[in-house]
C-alpha positions in Angstrom: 150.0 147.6 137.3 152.0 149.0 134.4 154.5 151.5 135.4 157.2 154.3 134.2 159.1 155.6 136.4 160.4 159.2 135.6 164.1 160.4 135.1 164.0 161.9 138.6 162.5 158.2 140.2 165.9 156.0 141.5 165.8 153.2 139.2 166.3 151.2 142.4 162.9 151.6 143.2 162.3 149.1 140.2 162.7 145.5 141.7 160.8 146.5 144.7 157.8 147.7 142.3 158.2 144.6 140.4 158.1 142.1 143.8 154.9 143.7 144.2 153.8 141.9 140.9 154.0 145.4 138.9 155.5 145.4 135.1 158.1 148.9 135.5 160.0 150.5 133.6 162.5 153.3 133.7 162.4 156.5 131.7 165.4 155.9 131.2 165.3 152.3 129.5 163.7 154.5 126.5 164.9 157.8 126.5 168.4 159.7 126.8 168.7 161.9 130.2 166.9 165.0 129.8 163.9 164.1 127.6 161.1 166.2 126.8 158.0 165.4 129.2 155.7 165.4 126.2 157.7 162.5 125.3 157.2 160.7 128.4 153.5 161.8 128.9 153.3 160.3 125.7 155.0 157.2 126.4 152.6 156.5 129.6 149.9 157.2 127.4 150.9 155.0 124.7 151.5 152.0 127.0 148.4 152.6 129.3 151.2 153.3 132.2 150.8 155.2 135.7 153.5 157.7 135.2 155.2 158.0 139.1 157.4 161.3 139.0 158.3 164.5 141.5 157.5 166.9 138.7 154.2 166.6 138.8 153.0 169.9 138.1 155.0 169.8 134.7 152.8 166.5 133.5 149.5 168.0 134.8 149.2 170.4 131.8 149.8 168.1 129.4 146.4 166.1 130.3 143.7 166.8 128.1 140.5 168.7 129.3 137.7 165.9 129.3 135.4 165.5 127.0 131.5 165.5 128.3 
């Protein structure tokens, strides 16, 4: 699985994910501290990454309504 960890993820939870065969990456690998979350929704989007983050409810209204 391709993921991105968010600024508020340890970035020590990266080899664990990876010994589990996933492709990580840290928010903070692309971004300085403190980027906008459109940015990262963006960036997860872009990639076709599960974003893993606490803030949740921040990201959720950034998702599209879906289309029928």
């Amino acid at each position: 699985m391709r993921v991105l960890l968010d600024e508020n993820i340890t970035q020590k939870s990266i080899p664990v994910l990876e010994k589990y065969g996933h492709n990580v990456i840290h928010v903070l690998n692309r971004f300085s501290a403190g980027g906008s979350d459109e940015e990262v929704f963006k960036l997860a989007l872009e990639e076709k990454r599960a974003l893993i983050t606490l803030n949740g409810k921040d990201f959720v209204i950034l998702i599209p309504p879906r289309k029928e």
